[in-house]
N, C-alpha and C positions, 0 to 999 in steps of 0.2 A: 719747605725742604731745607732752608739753609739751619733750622733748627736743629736738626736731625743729623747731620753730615758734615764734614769736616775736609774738606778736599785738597791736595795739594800732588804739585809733578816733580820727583827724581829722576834726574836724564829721561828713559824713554816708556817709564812708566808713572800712569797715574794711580794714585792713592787714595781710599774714600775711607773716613775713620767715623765711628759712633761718635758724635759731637759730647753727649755727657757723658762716655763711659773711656771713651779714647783708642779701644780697639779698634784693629784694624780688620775691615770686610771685606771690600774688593780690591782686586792689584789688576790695573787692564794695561799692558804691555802692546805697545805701538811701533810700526818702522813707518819710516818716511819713506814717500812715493810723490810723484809728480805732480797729483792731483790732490796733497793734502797727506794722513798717516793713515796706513792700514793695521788693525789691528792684527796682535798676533798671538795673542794669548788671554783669557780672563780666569781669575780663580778667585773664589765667594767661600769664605770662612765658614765650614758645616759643625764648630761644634756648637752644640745647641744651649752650651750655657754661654757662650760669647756672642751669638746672634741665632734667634727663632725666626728663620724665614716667614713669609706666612705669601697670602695671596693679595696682597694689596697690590690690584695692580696701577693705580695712580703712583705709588714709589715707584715702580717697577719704571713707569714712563719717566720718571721726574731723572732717576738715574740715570736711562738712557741717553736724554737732553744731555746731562752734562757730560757722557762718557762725545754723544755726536759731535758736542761742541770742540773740545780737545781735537777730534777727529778731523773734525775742518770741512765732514758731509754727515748727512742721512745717516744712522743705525740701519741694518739689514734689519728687516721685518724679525728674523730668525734667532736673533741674539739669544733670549732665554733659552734657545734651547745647544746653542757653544756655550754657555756657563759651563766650567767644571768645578766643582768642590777637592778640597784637599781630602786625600785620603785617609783616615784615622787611624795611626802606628799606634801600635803596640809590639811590646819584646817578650817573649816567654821563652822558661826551658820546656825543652818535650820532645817528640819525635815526629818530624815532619814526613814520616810517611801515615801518618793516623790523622792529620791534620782534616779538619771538613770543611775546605776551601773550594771556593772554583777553578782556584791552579795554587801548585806547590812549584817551585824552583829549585834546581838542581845544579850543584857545580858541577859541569862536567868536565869531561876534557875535550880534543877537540877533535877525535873520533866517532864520540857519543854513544861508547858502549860498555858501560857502565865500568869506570876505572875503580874508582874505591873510595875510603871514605864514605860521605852523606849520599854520592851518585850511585853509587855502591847497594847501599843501602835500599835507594828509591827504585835501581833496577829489579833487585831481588822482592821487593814489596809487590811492586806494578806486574812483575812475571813476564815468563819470555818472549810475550805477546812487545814487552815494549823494546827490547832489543833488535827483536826483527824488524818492528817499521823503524828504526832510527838506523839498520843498514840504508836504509832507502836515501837517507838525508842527506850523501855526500859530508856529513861533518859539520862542523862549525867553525868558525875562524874565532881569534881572541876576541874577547870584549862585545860578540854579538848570541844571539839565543838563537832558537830555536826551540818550535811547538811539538805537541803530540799529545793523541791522547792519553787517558790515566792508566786505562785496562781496570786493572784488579783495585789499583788504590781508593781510596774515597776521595780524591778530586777527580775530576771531570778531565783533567790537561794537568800535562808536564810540562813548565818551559827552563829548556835546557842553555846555559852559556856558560860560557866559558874564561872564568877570572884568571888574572894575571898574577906569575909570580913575584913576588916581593926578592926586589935587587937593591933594596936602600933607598927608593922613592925615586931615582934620576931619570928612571929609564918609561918612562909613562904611563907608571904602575896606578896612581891616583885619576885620570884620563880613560883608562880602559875600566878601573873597578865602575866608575861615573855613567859609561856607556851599556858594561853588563846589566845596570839597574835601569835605566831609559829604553834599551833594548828588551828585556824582561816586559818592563808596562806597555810596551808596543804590542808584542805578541799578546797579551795580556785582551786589551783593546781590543784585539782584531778577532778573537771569538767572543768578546763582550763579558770576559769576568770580571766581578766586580771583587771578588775577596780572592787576596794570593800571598802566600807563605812565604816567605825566603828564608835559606840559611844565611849563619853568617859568611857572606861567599869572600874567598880567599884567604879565610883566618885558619884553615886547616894546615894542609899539608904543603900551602904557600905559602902561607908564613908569611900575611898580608898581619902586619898588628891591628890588635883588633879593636883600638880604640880612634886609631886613625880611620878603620875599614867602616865604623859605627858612621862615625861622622860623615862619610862621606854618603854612607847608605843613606841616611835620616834625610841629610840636605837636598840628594837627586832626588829623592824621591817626592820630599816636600815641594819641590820646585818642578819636575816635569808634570804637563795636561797630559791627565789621564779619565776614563771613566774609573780607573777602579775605584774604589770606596774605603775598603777597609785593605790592612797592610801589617800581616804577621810576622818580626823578624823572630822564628825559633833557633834558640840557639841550643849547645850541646854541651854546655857548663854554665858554672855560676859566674865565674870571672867576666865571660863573653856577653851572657843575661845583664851584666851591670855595664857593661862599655855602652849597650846600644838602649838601657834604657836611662841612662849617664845624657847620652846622645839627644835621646828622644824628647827628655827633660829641657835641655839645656834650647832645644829649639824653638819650647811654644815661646 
């Protein structure tokens, strides 16, 4: 094992790197509790030219031991199956109501019935099947989503939130954009898609800059447990297509 693995801890996460290649595979994110650290996070590197899982599962235990050991007890029996893999971004232009995902995203506002713009667009796509059940919703509040189904579109689900105007960054325009996307893979999760679209949310008619908005997009998304898998940001020009795959770039 020690040939194989490279291991070291920054504050409250542990690190395991390819010992001859140097990349980085596993990040197991720990808090401290009474009895030793409970985990609180794992994510396992899924591109397949920087690490080919396979089914060994002697590594599989050998890993374990050293995640248990850091831990201070036992691994749950269950661990492989809390692993989540990063979801694989990509940035395209196009139109996100032709998208053939498990869910598409929508900036809405905080009505949720269909203001204009891309929500606009997704309303009039999906048909009037979807404004009627989003009466039902009570609304959405800033920075959080909300689900529903697609109706007429070719995804399955809309999830709907609601991004922050752009005030000159003070007012906790970067904190709500951060939560639309964390919000978003929640709902996401909770019917179990694995592939989901976003616009680039608040670069419209907020007037979110869109290479600030990229960055932030790439990072949350990189960094929160999700099941999803795959993660389309379609955007609605070329300027916007280069912020977020500028973003996309700049993260592996």
């Amino acid at each position: 094992m020690n040939d194989k693995w490279f291991t070291f801890m920054e504050d409250d996460c542990l690190f395991l790197h390819r010992s001859w290649t140097g990349f980085g595979i596993y990040e197991v994110t720990f808090a401290a509790k009474e009895t030793g650290f409970l985990i609180t996070s794992v994510h396992v590197e899924s591109d397949p030219d920087i690490y080919k899982r396979d089914s060994d599962m002697g590594e599989r235990e050998q890993l374990r031991e050293i995640i248990a050991h850091v831990a201070g007890e036992p691994m749950p029996p269950l661990l492989p199956i809390l692993i989540q893999s990063k979801p694989q971004l990509e940035a395209v232009l196009g139109d996100i109501t032709t998208e053939k995902v498990d869910a598409i995203v929508t900036a809405a506002d905080t009505v949720l019935l269909g203001g204009g713009g891309v929500d606009m667009a997704i309303h009039r796509a999906a048909g009037p099947e979807l404004r009627s059940h989003c009466r039902s919703l009570d609304g959405c509040a800033l920075g959080r989503a909300k689900i529903t189904p697609g109706f007429r579109l070719a995804a399955q689900w809309v999830i709907h939130t609601v991004g922050p105007k752009w005030q000159g960054g003070s007012h906790g325009e970067p904190v709500l954009l951060e939560s639309c996307y964390r919000e978003c893979l929640a709902r996401a999760d909770e019917v179990g898609a694995e592939s989901v679209a976003f616009p680039a949310i608040a670069t419209g008619a907020h007037k979110y800059p869109r290479t600030a908005a990229a960055k932030i997009a790439i990072s949350t998304v990189r960094k929160t447990p999700t099941k999803v898998r795959e993660v389309r940001f379609v955007c609605f020009d070329v300027p916007t297509l280069k912020a977020y795959q500028k973003a996309i770039g700049e993260a592996k």
